[in-house]
Residue frames relative to the residue before (quaternion, step in Angstrom):
aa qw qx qy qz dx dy dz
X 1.0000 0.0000 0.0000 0.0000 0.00 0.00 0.00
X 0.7842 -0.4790 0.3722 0.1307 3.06 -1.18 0.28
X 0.2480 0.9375 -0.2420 -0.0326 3.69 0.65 0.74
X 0.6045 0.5113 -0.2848 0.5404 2.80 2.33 -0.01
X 0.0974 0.8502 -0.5169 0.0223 3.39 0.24 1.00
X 0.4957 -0.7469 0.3620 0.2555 3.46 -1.19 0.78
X 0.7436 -0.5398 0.2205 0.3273 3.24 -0.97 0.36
X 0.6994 0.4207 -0.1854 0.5473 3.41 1.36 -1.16
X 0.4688 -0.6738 0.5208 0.2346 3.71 -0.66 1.50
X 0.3630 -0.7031 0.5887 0.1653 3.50 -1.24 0.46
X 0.7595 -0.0751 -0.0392 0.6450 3.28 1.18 -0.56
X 0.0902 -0.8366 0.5336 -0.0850 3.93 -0.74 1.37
X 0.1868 -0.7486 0.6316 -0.0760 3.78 0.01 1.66
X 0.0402 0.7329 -0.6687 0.1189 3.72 -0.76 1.45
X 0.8267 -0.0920 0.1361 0.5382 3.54 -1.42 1.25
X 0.2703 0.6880 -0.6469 0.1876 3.96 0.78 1.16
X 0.0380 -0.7128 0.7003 -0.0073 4.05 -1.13 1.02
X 0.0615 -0.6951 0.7162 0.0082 3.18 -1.58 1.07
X 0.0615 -0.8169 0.5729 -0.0278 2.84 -1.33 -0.01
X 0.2975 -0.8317 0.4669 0.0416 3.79 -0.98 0.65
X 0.2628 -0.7912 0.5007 0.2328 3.57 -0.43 0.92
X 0.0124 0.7839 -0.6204 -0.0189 3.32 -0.70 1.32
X 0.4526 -0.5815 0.5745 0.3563 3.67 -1.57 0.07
X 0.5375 -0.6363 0.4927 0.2520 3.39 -1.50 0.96
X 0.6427 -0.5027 0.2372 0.5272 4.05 -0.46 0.14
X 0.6315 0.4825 -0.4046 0.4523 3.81 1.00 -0.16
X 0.2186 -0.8634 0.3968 0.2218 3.62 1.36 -0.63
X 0.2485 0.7462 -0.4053 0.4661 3.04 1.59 1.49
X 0.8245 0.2122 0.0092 0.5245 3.31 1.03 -0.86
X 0.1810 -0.8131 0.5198 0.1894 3.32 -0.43 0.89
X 0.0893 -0.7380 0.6643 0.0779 3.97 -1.42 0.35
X 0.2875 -0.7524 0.5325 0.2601 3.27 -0.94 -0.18
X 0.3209 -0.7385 0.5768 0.1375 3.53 -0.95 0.99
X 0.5282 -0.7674 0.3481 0.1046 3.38 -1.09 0.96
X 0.0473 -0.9540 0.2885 0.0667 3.82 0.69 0.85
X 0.6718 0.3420 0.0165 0.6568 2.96 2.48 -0.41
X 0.4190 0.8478 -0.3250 -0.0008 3.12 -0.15 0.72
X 0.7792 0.0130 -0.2364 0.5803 3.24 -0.90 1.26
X 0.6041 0.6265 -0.4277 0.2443 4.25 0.33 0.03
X 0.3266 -0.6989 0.6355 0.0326 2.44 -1.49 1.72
X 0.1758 0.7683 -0.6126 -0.0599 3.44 -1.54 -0.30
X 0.0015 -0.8866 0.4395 0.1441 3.42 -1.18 -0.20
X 0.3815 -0.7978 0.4570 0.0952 3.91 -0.82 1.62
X 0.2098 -0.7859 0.5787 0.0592 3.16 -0.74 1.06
X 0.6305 -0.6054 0.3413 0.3457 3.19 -1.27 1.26
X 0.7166 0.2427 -0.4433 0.4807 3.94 -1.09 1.01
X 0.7160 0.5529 -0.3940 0.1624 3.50 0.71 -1.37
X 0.2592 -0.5479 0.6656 0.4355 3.58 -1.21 -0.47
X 0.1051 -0.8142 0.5710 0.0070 3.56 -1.93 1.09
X 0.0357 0.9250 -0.3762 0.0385 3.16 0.22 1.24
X 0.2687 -0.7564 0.5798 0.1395 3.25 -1.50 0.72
X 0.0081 0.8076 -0.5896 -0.0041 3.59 -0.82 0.76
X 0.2122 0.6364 -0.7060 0.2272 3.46 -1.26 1.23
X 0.7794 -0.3789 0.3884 0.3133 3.18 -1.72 0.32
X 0.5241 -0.4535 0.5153 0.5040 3.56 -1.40 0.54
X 0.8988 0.1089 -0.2280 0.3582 3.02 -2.52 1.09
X 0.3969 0.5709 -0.5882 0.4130 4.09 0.87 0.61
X 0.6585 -0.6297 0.3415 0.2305 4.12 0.84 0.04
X 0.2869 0.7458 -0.4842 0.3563 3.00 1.50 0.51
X 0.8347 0.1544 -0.2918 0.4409 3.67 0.62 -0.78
X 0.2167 0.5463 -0.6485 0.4838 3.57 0.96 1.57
X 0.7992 0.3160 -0.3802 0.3418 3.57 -0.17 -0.58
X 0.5188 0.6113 -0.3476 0.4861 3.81 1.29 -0.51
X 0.7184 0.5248 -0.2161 0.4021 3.58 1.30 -0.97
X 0.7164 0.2957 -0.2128 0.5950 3.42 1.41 -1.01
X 0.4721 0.5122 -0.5581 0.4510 3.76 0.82 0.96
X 0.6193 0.6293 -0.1884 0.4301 3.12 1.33 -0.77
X 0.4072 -0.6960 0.4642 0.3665 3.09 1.27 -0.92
X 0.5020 0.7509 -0.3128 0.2938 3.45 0.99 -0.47
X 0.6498 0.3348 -0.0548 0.6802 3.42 1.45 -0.99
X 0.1860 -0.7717 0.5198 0.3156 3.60 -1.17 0.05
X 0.4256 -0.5685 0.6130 0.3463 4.00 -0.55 0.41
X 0.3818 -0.5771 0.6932 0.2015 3.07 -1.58 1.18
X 0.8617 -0.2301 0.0848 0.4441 3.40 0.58 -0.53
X 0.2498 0.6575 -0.4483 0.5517 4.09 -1.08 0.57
X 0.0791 -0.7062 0.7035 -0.0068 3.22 -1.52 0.32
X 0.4320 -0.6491 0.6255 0.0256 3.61 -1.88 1.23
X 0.3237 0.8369 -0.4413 0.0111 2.96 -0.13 0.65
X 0.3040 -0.7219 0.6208 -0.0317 3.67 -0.62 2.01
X 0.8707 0.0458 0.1008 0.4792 3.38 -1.25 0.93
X 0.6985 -0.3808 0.3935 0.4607 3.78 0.52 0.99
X 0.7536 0.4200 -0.2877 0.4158 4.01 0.38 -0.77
X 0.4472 -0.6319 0.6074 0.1782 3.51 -0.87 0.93
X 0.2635 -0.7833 0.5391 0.1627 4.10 -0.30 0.96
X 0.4122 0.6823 -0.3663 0.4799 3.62 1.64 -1.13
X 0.8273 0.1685 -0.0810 0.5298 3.95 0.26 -1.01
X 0.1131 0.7347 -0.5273 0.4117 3.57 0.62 0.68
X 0.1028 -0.6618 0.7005 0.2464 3.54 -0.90 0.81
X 0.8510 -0.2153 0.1720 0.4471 3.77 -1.44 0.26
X 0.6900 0.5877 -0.1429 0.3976 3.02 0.95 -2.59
X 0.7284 0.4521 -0.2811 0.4313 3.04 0.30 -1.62
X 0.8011 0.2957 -0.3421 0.3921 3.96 0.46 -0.69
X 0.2815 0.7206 -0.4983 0.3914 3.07 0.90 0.39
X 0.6451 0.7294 -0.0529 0.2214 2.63 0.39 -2.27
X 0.6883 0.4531 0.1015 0.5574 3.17 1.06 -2.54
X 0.4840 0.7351 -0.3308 0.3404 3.99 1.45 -1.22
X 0.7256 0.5355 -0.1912 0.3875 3.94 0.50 -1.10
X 0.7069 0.3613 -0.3896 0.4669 3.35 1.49 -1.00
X 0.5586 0.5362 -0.4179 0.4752 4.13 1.18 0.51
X 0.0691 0.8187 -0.5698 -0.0185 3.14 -0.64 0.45
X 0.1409 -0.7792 0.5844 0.1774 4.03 -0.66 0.88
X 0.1345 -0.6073 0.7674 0.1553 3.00 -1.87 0.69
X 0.1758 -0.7708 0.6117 0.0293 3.43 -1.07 0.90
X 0.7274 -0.4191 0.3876 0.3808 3.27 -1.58 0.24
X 0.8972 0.1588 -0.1325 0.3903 3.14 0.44 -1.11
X 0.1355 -0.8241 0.5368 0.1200 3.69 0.21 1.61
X 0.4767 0.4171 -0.6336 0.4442 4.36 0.24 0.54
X 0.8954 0.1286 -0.4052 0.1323 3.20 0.07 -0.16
X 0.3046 0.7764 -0.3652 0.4136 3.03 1.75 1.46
X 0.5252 0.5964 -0.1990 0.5735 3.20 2.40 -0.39
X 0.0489 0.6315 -0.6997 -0.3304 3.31 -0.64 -0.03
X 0.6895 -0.5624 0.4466 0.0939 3.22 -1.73 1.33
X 0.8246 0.1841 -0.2379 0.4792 3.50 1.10 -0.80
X 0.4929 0.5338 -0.5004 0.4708 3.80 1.03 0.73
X 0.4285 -0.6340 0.5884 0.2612 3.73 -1.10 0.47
X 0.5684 -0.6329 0.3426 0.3986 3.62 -0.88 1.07
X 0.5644 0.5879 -0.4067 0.4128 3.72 0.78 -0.76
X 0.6824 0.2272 -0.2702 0.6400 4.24 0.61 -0.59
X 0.2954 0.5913 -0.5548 0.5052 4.03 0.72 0.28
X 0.8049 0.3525 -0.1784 0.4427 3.42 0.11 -1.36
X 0.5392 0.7182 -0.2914 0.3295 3.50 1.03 -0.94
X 0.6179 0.4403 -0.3226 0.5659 3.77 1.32 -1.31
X 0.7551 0.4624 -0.4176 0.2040 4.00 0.27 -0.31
X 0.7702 0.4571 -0.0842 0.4367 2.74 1.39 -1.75
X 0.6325 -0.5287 0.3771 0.4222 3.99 -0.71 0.65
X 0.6724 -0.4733 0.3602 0.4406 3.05 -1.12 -0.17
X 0.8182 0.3178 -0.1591 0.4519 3.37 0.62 -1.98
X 0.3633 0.7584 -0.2632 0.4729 3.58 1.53 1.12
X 0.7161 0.5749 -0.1935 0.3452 3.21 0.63 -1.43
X 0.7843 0.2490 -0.2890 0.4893 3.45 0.58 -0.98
X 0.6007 0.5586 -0.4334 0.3733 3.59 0.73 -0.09
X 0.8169 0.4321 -0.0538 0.3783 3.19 0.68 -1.72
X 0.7019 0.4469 -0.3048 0.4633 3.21 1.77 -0.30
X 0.6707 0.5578 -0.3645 0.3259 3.62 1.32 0.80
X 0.3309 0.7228 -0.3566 0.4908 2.60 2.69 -0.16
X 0.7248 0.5395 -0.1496 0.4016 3.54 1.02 -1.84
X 0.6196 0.4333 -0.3463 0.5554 3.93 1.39 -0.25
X 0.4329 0.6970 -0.3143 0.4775 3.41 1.14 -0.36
X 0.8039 0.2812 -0.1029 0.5139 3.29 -0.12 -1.76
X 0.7497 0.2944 -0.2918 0.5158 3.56 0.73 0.15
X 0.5794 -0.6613 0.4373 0.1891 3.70 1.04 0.71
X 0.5137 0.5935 -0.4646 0.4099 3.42 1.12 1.15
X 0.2629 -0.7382 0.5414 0.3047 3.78 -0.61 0.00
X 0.8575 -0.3801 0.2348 0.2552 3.27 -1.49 0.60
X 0.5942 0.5574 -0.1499 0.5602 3.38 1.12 -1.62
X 0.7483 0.2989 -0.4554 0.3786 3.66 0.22 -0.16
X 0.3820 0.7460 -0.4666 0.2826 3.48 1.14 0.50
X 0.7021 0.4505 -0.2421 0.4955 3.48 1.78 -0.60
X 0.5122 0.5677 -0.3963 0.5082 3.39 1.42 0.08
X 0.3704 -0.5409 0.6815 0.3253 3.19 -1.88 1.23
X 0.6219 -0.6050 0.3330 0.3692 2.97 -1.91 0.12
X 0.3869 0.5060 -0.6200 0.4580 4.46 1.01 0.12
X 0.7603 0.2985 -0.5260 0.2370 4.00 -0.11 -0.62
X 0.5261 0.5028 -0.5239 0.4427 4.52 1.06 -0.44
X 0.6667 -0.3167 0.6260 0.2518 3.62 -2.11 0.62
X 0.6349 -0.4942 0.4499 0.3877 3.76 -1.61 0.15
X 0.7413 0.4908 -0.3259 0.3215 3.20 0.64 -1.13
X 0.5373 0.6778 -0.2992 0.4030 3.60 1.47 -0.63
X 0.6962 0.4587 -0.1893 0.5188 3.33 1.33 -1.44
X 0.6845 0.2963 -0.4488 0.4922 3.91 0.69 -0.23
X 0.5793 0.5682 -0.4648 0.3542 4.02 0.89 -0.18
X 0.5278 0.5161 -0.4092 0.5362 3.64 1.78 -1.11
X 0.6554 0.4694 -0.4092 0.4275 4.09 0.24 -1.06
X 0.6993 0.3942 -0.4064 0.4363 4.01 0.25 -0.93
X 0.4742 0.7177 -0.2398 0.4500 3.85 1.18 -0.18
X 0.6867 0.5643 -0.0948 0.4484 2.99 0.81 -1.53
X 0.6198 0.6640 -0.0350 0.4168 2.96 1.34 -2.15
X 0.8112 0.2338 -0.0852 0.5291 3.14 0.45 -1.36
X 0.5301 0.6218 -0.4515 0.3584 3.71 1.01 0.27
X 0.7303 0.1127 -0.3325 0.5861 3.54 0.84 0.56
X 0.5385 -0.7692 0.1975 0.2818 3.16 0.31 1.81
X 0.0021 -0.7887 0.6124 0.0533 3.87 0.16 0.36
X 0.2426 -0.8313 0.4724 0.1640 2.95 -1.51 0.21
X 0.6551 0.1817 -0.3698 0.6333 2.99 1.69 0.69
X 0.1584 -0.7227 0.6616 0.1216 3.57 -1.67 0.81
X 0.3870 -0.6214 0.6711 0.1174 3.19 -1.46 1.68
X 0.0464 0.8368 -0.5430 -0.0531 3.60 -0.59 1.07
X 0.3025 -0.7934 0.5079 0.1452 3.81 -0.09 1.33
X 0.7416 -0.2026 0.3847 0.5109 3.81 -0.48 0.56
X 0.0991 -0.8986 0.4182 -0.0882 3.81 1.02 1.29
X 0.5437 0.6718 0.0234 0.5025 3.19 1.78 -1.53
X 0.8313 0.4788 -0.2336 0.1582 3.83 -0.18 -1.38
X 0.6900 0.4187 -0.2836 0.5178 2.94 1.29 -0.32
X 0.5317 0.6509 -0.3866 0.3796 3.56 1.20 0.69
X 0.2379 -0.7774 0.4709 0.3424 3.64 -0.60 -0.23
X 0.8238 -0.3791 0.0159 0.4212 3.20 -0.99 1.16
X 0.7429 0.5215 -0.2183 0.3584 3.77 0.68 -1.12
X 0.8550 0.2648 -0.1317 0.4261 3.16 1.64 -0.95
X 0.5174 0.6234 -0.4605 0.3627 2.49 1.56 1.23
X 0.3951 0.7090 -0.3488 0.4686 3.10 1.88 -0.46
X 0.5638 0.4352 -0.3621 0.6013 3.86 1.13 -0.97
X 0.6211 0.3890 -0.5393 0.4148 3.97 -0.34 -0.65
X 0.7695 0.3566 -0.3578 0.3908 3.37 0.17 -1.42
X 0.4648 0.6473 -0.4389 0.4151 3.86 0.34 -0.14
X 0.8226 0.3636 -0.0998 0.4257 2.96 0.59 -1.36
X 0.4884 0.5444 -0.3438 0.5890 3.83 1.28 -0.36
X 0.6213 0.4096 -0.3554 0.5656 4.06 0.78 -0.65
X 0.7319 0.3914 -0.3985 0.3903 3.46 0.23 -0.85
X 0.7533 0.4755 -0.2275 0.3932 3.49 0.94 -0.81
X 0.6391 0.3681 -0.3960 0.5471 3.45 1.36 0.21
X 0.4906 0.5823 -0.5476 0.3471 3.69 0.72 0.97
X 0.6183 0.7292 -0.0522 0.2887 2.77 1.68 -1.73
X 0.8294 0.0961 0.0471 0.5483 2.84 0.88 -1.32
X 0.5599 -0.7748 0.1978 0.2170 3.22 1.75 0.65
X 0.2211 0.9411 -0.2076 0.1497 3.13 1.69 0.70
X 0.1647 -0.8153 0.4692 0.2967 3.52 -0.79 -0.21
X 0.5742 -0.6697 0.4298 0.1926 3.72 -0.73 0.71
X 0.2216 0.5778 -0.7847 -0.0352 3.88 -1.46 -0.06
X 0.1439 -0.8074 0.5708 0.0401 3.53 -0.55 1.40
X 0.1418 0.8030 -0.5608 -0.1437 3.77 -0.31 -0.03
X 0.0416 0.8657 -0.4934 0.0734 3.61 -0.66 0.43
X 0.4048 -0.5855 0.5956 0.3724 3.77 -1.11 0.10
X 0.7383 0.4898 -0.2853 0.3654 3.36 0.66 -1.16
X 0.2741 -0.7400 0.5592 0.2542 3.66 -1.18 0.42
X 0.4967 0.6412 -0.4230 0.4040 3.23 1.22 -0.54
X 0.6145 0.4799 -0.3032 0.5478 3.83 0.55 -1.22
X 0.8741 0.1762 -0.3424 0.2961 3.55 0.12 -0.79
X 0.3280 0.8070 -0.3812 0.3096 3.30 1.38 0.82
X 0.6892 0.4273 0.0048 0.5851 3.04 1.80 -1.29
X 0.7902 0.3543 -0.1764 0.4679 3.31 1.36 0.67
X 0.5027 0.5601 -0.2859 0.5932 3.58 1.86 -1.33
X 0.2423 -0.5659 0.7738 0.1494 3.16 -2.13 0.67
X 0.6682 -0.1202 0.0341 0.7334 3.58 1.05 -0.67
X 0.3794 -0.6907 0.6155 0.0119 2.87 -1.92 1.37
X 0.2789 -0.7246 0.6082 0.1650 3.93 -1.28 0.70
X 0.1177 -0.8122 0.5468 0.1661 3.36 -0.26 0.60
X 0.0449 -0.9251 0.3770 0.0034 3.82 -0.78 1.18
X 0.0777 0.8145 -0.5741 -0.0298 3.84 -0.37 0.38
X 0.8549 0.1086 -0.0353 0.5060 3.45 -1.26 0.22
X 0.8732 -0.1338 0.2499 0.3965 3.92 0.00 0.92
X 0.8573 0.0872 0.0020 0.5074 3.58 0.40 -1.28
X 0.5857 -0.5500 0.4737 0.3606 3.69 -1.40 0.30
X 0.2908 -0.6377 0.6735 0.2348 3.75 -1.33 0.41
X 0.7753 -0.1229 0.1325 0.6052 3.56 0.58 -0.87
X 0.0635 -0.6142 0.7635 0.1889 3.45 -1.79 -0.37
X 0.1149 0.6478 -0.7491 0.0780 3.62 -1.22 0.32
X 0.8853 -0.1534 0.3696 0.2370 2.88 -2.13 -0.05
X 0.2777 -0.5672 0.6015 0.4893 3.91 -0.42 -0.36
X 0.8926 0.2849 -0.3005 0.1785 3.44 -0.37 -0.90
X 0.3804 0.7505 -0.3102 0.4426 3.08 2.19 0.43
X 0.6023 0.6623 -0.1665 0.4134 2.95 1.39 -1.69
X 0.8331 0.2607 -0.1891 0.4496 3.30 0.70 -1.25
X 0.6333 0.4878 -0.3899 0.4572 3.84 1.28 -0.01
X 0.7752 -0.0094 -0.0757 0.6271 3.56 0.83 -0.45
X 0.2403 -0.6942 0.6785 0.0084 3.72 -0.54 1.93
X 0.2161 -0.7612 0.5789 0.1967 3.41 -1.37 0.33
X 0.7638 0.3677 -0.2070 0.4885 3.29 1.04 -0.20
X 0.6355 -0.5851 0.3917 0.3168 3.26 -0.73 0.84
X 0.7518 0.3262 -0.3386 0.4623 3.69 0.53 -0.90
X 0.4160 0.7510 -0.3012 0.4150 3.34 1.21 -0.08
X 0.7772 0.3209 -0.1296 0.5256 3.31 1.08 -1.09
X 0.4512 0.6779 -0.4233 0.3971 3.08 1.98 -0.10
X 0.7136 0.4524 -0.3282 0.4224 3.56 0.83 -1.32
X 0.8109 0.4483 -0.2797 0.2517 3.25 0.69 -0.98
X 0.2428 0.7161 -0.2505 0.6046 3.30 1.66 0.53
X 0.7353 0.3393 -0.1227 0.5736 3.35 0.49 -1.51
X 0.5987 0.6479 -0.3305 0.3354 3.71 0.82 -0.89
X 0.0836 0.6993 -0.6919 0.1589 3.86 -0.68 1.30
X 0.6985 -0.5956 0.3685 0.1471 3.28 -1.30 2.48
X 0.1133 -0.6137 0.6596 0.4189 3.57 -0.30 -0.22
């Protein structure tokens, strides 16, 4: 991992709150439920930063309103010195390429009726594509030939290696990874995660890990956020985290936690 990290954050999440409009049981009245609350943090350029809590504690709320996908109620994002919260459209647009999510669920990162070869085709320029898109199967351990395949005929592990591909074909410099891992089975995920290390030397990346699992972010976190209900309990170091927890549910997970 990464221990010399620089001083100036790359990506810096202050007092960020979401929130969802839900209906009360008569569904007369609408409120909003909190999904974020008050958390701050900040990612420094190489590291990997992860958050780990149970499904629906809001980890992918904060991956969503970096994204833009969600609005913050309130708080500020700030990528590269620039607050994204106050972004006109253009401008994030603009700023949009140097993020890049992987998510859990990479079918429905595929579209199903385009072969993976023109998959690649919407990112990469023209006088790009055939050069830059065998470097990019390469670094992700794919061979040529699966350029003619849609994406129901590749295995899971093919379809999140085609997505980290994809990802890294308009060079970003940070990746939002959502629970990268779950929908794999034990062997090929050990390969994803292999390959996410090898590719953040390579190409010199930075991380936003979020996960249920501690194992996964064991083998990947420089420092780890621990989350439940909306808001952080702690963040430390990884190898702090796991020698001296501060929070009781903390020690719950790690306790629960078995290495792959």
């Amino acid at each position: 991992m990464n221990s010399t990290l620089q001083k100036q954050p790359i990506l810096e999440v202050n007092s960020l709150q979401v929130e969802y409009p839900v209906n009360n049981s008569g569904g007369f009245r609408r409120k909003n439920k909190p999904a974020v609350i008050d958390v701050s943090f900040k990612i420094f350029p190489g590291e990997c930063f992860a958050i780990v809590g149970e499904s629906g504690c809001g980890k992918s709320s904060i991956i969503e309103a970096i994204l833009g996908f969600v609005q913050a109620k309130r708080g500020s994002i700030l990528f590269e010195k620039q607050d994204l919260l106050k972004l006109s459209p253009w401008s994030f647009r603009k700023l949009r390429p140097l993020i890049q999510p992987v998510f859990q669920d990479y079918n429905q990162a595929l579209n199903p009726r385009m072969r993976i070869g023109d998959i690649f085709k919407e990112t990469l320029p023209v006088h790009l594509r055939d050069s830059q898109t065998d470097q990019l199967l390469a670094s992700a351990g794919l061979s040529r030939e699966i350029l003619n395949y849609f994406p129901h005929q590749l295995s899971g592990g093919q379809k999140q290696r085609v997505v980290l591909a994809r990802a890294l074909s308009v060079n970003p410099t940070l990746l939002l990874l959502d629970e990268p891992v779950t929908s794999q089975d034990l062997s090929v995920a050990v390969q994803i995660v292999e390959l996410l290390i090898s590719l953040r030397k390579t190409n010199n990346l930075t991380f936003l890990l979020v996960s249920h699992n501690l194992s996964i972010v064991q083998l990947l976190a420089d420092r780890v956020a621990v989350m439940k209900n909306g808001q952080f309990l702690e963040q430390q170091p990884l190898a702090q985290l796991l020698s001296d927890p501060r929070h009781n549910y903390t020690k719950t997970i790690i306790n629960q936690t078995v290495a792959p």
